[in-house]
Every structure is written in C-alpha cells, then in structure tokens.
C-alpha positions as CSV (number, residue, x, y, z in Angstrom):
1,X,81.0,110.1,85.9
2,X,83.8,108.8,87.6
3,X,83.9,107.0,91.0
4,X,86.4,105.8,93.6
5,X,86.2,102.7,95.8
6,X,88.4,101.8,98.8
7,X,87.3,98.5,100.0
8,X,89.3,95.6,101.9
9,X,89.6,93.2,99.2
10,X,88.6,93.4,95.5
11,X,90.1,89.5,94.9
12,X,90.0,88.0,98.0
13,X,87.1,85.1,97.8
14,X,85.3,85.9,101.3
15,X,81.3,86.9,100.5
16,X,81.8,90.4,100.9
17,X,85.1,90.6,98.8
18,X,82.9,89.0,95.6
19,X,79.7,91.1,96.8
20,X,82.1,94.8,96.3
21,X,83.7,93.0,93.0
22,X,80.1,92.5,91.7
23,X,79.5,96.1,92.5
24,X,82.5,97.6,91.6
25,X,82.4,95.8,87.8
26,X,78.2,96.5,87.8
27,X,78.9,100.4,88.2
28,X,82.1,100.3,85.8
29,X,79.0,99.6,82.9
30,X,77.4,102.7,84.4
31,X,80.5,105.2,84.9
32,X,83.2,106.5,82.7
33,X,85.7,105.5,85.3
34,X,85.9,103.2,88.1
35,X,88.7,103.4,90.4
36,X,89.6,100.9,93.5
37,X,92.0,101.0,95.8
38,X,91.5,97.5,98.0
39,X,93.9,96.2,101.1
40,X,94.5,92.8,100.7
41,X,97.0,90.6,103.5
42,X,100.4,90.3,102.4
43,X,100.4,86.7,101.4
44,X,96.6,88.0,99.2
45,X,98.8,90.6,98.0
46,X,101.9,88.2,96.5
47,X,99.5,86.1,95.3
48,X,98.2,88.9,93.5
49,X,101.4,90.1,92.2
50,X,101.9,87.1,90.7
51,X,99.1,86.5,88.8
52,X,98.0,89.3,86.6
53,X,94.3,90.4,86.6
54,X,93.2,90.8,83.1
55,X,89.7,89.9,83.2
56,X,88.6,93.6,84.6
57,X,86.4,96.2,82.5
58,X,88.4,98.1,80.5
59,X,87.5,101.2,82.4
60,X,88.2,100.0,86.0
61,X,91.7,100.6,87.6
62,X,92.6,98.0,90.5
63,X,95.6,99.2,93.1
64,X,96.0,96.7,95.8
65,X,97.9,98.1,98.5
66,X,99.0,94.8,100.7
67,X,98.7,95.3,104.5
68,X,99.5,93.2,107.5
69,X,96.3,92.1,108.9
70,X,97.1,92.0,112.7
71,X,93.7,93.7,114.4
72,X,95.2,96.9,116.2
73,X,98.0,97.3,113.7
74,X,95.8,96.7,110.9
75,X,93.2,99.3,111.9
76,X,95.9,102.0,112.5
77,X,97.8,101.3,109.0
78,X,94.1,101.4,107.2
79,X,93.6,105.1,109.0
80,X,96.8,106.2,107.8
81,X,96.7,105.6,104.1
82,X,93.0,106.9,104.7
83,X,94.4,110.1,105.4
84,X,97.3,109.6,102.6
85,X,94.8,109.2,100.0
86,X,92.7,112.1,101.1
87,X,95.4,114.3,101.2
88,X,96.8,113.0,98.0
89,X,93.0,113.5,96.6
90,X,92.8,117.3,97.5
91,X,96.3,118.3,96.7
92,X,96.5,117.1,93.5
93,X,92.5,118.4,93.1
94,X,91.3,115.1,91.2
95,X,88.4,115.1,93.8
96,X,86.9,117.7,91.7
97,X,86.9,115.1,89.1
98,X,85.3,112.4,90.9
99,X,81.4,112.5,91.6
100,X,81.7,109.8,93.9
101,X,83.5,108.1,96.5
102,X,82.4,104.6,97.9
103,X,84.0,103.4,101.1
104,X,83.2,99.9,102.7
105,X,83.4,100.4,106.3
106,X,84.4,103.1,109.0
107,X,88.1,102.6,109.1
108,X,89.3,103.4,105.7
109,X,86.2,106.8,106.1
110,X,88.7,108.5,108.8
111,X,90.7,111.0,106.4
112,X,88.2,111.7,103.6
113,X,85.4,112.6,107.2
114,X,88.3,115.2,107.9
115,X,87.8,117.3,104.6
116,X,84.7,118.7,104.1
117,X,85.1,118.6,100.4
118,X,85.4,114.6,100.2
119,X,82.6,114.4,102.7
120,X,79.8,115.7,100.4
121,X,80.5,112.8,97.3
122,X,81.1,110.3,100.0
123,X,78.7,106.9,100.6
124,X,80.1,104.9,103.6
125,X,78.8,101.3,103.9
126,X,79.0,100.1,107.7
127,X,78.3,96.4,107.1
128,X,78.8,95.4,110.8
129,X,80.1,95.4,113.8
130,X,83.6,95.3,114.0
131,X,84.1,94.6,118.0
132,X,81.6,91.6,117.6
133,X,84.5,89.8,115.3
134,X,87.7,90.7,117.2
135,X,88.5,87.7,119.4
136,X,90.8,87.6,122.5
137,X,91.1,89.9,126.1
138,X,94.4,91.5,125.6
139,X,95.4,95.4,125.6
140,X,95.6,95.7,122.0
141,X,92.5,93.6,121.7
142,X,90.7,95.9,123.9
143,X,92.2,99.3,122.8
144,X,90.9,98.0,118.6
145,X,87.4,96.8,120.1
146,X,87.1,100.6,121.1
147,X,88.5,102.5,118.3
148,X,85.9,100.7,116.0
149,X,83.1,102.1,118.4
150,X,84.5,105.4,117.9
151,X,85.1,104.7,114.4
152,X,81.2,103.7,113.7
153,X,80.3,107.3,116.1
154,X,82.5,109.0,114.0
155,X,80.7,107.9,110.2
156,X,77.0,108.2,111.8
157,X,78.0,111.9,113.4
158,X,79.8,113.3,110.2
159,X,79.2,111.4,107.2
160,X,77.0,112.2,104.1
161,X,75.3,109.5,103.7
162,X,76.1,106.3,105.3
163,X,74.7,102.5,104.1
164,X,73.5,99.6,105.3
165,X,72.6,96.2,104.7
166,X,69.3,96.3,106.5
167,X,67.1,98.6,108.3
168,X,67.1,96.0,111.6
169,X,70.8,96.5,111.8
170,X,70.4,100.1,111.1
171,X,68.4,100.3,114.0
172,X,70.5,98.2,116.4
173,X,73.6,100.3,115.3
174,X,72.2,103.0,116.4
175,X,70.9,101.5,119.9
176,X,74.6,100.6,120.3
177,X,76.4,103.4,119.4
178,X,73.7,105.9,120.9
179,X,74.0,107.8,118.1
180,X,71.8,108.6,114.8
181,X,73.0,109.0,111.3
182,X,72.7,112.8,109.8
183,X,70.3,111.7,107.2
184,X,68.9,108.2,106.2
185,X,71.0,105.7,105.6
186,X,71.2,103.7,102.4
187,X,69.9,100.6,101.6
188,X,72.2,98.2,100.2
189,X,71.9,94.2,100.9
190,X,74.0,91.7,99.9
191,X,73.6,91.9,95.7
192,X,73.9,94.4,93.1
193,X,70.6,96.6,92.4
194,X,71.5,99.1,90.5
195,X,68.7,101.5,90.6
196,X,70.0,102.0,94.2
C-alpha cells in the first residue's frame, strides 16, 4: 500500500505538526510507501534546508515546499499547488498507485475535490475552524475568514470521507456551516490509533 500526505508541517514543533509526524512515521510501519508533501514558512523551510533529516523510516519521502505564511496569500498559494499536485497526480497516473491520500485540512483538499478519481482514496481531516484563528478587521482579513467557510462547505459537500477530532465538533461544524458531511466522518483525536 502506498499513501500520500499533504499536511502544513511535518518538522515544525507546534502540537499538530508532531501529532501528523507521529502519524505519518506510525503508518510508514504499516505501508509500503509513505509520501509527504508538508508547507513549512520560509524561515521553517531554511532551517530545514540546512539541517538534513535523516532520522525518517526508510520508506517515507519528505518534500517540504516552503511558503510565505501571510493569511490571504497563504491560503491562495496552498490552493494552487493543491491543484499542481493533483494535476501532476493524474497526468503522470501515479494516483493509480496510491491507495490513499491523507490531507490535513480544507485548503490543501481544493484540487484533489475537483477530480473525481482523487476524491474516492481521499480522507480529509478538518481539525478546526480556520476563521476562529485569523485575527484583524481588514479586507484581506475578511475576504480569508470567508474562503475558509467556503473551504469547510466545499470538503463536507464533496469529500469522501472527511475526519475529525471529536464528534462535539463534528456537530458544531456542521451547525456552522449548515451543511452535513456525505457519509460519517472519521474519528481521529489527538494520538495515533492505528486500528482507525
């Protein structure tokens, strides 16, 4: 089996950054392949090209494409290479050799949701809400607040299977976006369980 992962950070050391790593080298045991492609800041990303990760299983690839991290701009760049990597998956067909695709949160879900083919061996993990953490009243501000509204509509409306952290915020994403998931979600808390 061989699996795909785009997360935000596979490095970084905020709690969900260690929680995907934890995942991410728990499946490699499980899996033939294990590939992740994170999106660390710039400055996360020189750091990282300095200092050579050697510590990884043997059958996990790492590809950290730096990104500014700038709110509006930052949600618009992470849409984009979503799209490049989709297209890149179906024109070069290695989607047909990858059973799974794991994506933590609705932003980097936009181009694989647009092929129908990606959709079915997709699990997208919506571990919050996105508006809640971006601060400040201006346009771009506002116009970023909304997108990630649409964003979460868009994963609950079309995705395969979607996960969550807890059935209580299941249930209040779905008050606040007015919108149910096509089939039930996933349940994956902080932790690794792999029987899940």
């Amino acid at each position: 089996m061989k699996i795909l992962a785009l997360i935000p950070s596979f490095y970084g050391s905020t709690g969900y950054a260690v929680n995907e790593r934890q995942l991410m080298e728990a499946l490699s045991k499980k899996v033939n392949k294990c590939f992740v492609i994170a999106f660390p800041s710039i400055r996360e990303g020189l750091a990282l090209f300095r200092k050579r990760q050697n510590n990884l299983p043997k059958n996990m690839l790492v590809l950290n494409i730096p990104i500014p991290h700038r709110f509006l701009i930052t949600t618009v760049i992470k849409m984009l290479v979503s799209y490049a990597i989709s297209i890149f998956l179906l024109i070069s067909r290695l989607y047909k050799k990858i059973e799974l695709i794991y994506i933590r949160g609705p932003v980097f879900a936009v181009g694989v949701l647009s092929f129908k083919p990606l959709t079915r061996k997709t699990v997208i993990k919506i571990p919050g809400f996105a508006e809640d953490v971006i601060r400040g009243e201006t346009l771009f501000h506002l116009i970023d607040r909304k997108l990630h509204i649409l964003l979460d509509k868009l994963v609950l409306t079309r995705a395969s299977k979607i996960a969550v952290g807890s059935m209580p915020f299941y249930y209040e994403l779905v008050q606040r976006r007015k919108v149910k998931a096509r089939n039930k979600p996933l349940l994956m808390p902080a932790g690794i369980n792999l029987s899940t």
